[in-house]
C-alpha positions as CSV (number, residue, x, y, z in Angstrom):
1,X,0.0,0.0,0.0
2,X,1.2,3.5,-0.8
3,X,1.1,6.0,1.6
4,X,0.5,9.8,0.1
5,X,3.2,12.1,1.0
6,X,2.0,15.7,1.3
7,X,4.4,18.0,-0.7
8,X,5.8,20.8,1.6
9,X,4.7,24.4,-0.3
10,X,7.2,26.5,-2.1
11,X,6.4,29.3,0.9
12,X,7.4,26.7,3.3
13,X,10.9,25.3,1.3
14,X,11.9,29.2,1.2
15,X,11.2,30.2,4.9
16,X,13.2,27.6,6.5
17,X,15.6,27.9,4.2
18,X,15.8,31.4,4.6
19,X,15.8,30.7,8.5
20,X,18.6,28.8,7.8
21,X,20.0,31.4,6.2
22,X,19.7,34.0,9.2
23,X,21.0,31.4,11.7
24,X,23.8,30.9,9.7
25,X,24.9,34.3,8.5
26,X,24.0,35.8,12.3
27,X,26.8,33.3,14.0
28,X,29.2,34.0,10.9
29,X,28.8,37.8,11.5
30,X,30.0,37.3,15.4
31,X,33.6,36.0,14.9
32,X,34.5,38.1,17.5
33,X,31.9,35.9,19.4
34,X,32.8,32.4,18.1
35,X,36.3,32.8,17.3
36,X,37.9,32.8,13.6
37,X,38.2,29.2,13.1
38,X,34.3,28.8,13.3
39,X,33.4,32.1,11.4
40,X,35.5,30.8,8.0
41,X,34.3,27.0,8.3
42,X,30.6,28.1,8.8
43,X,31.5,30.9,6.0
44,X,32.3,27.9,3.9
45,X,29.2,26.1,4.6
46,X,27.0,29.4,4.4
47,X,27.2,29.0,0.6
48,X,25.1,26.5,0.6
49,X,21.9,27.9,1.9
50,X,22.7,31.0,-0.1
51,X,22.5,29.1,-3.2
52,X,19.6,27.1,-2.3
53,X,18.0,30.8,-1.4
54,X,18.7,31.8,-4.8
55,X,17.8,28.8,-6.6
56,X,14.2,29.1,-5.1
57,X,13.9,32.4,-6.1
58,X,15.2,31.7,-9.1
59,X,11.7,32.3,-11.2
60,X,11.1,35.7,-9.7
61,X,14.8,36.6,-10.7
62,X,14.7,35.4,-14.4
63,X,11.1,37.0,-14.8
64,X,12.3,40.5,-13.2
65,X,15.6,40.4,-15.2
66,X,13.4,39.8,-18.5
67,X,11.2,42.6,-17.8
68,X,13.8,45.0,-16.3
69,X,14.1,47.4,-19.3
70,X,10.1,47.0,-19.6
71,X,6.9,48.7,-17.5
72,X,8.0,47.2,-13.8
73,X,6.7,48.5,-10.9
74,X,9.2,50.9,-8.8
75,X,9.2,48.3,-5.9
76,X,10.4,45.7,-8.3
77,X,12.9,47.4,-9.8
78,X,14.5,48.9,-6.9
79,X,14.3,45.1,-4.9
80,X,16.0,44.0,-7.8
81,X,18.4,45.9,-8.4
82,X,19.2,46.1,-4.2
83,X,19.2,42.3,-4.3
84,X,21.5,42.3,-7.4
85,X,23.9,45.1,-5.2
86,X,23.9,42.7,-2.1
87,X,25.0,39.8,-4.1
88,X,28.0,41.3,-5.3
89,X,28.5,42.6,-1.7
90,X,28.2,38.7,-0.5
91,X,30.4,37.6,-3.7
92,X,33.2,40.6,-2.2
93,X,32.9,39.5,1.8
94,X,33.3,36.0,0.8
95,X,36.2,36.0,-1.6
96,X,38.2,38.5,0.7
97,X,37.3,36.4,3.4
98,X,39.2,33.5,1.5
99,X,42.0,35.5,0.9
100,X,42.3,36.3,4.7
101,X,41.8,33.3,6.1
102,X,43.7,32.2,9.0
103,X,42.4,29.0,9.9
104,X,40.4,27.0,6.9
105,X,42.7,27.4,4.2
106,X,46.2,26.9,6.6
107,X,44.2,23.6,7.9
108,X,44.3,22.3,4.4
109,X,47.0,23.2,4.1
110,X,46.7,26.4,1.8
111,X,48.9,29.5,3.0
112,X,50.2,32.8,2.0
113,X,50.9,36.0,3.1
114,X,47.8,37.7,4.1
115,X,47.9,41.3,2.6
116,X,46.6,44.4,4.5
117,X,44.5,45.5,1.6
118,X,42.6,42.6,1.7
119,X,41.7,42.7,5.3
120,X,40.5,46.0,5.5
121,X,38.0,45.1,2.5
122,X,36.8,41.8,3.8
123,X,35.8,44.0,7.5
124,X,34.7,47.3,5.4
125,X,32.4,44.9,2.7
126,X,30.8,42.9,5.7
127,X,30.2,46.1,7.8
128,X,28.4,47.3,4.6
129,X,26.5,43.5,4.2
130,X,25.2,43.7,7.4
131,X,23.7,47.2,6.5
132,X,22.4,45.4,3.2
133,X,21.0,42.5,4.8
134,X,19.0,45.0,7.0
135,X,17.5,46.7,4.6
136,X,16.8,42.9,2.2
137,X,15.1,42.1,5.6
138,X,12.6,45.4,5.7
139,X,11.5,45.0,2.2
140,X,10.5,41.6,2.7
141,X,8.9,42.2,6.4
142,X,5.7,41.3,5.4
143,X,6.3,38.5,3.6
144,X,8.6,37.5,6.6
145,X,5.3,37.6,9.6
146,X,3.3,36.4,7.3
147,X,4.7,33.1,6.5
148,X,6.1,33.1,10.3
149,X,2.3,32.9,11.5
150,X,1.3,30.7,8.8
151,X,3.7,27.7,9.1
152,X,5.7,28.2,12.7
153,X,3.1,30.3,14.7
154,X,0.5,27.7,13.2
155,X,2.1,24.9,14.3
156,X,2.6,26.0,18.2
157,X,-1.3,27.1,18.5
158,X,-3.3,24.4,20.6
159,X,-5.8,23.3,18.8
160,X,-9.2,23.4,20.3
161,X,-10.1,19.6,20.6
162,X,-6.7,19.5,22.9
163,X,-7.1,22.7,24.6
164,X,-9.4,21.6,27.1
165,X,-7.1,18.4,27.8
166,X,-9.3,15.8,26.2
């Protein structure tokens, strides 16, 4: 006998992933909290849910980018072109990062001089990220609390058949 599986919503896929994405990029922005070696191996795995971020937004990005030089609501356009901005920003913090690391790359046994230049950008470019991501987070706010309350806030509320304990 088969059993049915219930397909998790596209909503759904992109919220925890995005949650994931927070979590992630929140302990990766604290070295000073978790110490180097766990900021560059976690910056390492932070790719991961960055691509799977842009892979399920991947519809909206080709459909914008299509219609970019067409009639496109303000809104649109300036997400797009912000979200477009930030990526570069992420691209810049993570390829400095690499070329300042002190701890992933020595422990596999990749080394060389780390050049002043270098660091400097890596902390300017993720002091400007963290701006970036700030503002990514307020034009999606809404979107945000509203899938929070439909799929995690949902899930916590008793139900009333239990709420009475029977």
């Amino acid at each position: 006998m088969k059993t049915k599986t219930k397909k998790m919503s596209s909503t759904k896929k992109k919220l925890l992933v995005d949650i994931a994405v927070f979590v992630v990029f929140a302990i990766v922005s604290a070295p000073q909290s978790t110490g180097i070696a766990v900021h560059e191996w976690l910056s390492f795995i932070f790719v991961v849910p960055i691509i799977t971020h842009l892979l399920l937004n991947w519809k909206w990005i080709v459909k914008v980018t299509t219609r970019m030089f067409k009639k496109l609501p303000g809104e649109t356009r300036f997400n797009y072109i912000w979200d477009f901005v930030l990526f570069i920003m992420m691209v810049l913090v993570m390829v400095s990062g690499v070329l300042v690391s002190e701890s992933a790359l020595p422990a596999m046994g990749i080394a060389f001089a780390i050049d002043p230049f270098w660091v400097t950008l890596h902390d300017m470019s993720a002091n400007v990220l963290l701006l970036m991501i700030g503002v990514h987070l307020a034009m999606h706010w809404t979107w945000i609390i509203d899938a929070f309350k439909k799929y995690i806030l949902r899930r916590t509320k008793t139900s009333p058949q239990t709420a009475g304990g029977q």
